[in-house]
N, C-alpha and C positions, 0 to 999 in steps of 0.2 A: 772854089765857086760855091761848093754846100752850105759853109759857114757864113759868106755873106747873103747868105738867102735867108737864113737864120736857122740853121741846119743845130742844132746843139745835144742832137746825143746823134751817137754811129753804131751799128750792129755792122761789122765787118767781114764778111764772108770769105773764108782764106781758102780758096776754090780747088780740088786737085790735087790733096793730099791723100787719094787714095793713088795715085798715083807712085809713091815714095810710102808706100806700106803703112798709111798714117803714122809718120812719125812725131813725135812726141818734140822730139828736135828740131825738125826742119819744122813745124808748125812756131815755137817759138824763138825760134830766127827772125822770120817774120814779122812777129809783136815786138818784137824789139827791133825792124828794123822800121815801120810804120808807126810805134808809138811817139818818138822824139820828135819826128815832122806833126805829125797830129795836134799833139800837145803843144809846141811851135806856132802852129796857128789858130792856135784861144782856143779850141777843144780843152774842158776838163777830163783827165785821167779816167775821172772814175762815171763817166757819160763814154765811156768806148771799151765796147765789146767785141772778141774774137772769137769766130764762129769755126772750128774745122767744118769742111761740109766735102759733099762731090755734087755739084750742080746737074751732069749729067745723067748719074746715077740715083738723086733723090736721095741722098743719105745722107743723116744729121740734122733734117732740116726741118723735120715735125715729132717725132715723138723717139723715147730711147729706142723703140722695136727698129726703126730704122738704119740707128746704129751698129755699123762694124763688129764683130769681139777686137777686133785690133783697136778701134778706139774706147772701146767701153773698160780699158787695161787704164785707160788716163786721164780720159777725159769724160766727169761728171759734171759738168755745169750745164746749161741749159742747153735748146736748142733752139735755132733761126728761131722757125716761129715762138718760140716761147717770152725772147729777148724783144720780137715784132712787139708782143703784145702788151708786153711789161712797158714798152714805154707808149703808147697807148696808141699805136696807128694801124693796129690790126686784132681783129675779134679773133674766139676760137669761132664763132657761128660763123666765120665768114671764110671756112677751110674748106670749102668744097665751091668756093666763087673763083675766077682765074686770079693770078694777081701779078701786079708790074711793079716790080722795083725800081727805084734808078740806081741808076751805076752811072756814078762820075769819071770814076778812071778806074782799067784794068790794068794790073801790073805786071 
C-alpha cells in the first residue's frame, strides 16, 4: 500500500530485539527475510533501512547514548531518527515535538 502511495524509501524498524539479547543474528534473519519481498515490490535495495530498536524501551532510536553495550558490539550505523532525517521528513529541531509514524503492517 506504501509504494503505491509513492512511498520510495523505508527506514524499518525491527522492533524487540532486546528481547533475544540483541542479537546480531536474529536481527539479520529478519533483513533477509523482508529484503526480497520489499525489493519485489519496486523498492530499491539501497532506499531501505534496518533500524534494531526497542520501541518500548526508547532505545536506538535517537542518539548512540541510548544504545545498549550489547548492540553497540555490532551495530554502528545510524539511528531511527538519524535515517528520519537523512531522508528529509524529520528535523533535529523538531525532537522535542511528539511524532506519529505510520506503520503499515506489524510482523
Amino acid at each position: 500500500m506504501a509504494r503505491s502511495l509513492g512511498v520510495t524509501q523505508l527506514c524499518i524498524a525491527v522492533n524487540k530485539l532486546d528481547l533475544v539479547g540483541w542479537s546480531e543474528e536474529r536481527f539479520y534473519q529478519i533483513c533477509e527475510k523482508l529484503l526480497p519481498y520489499l525489493v519485489g515490490v519496486g523498492y530499491k535495495q539501497k532506499n531501505i533501512q534496518f533500524v534494531p530498536i526497542s520501541g518500548l524501551k526508547g532505545l536506538n532510536l535517537e542518539n548512540r547514548e541510548s544504545q545498549p553495550e550489547e548492540l553497540k558490539k555490532w551495530y554502528n550505523e545510524a539511528k531511527m531518527a538519524e535515517y528520519q532525517e537523512s531522508m528529509g521528513f524529520w528535523k533535529s529541531e523538531d525532537a522535542q515535538k511528539p511524532e506519529a509514524l505510520c506503520l503499515t503492517e506489524a510482523l
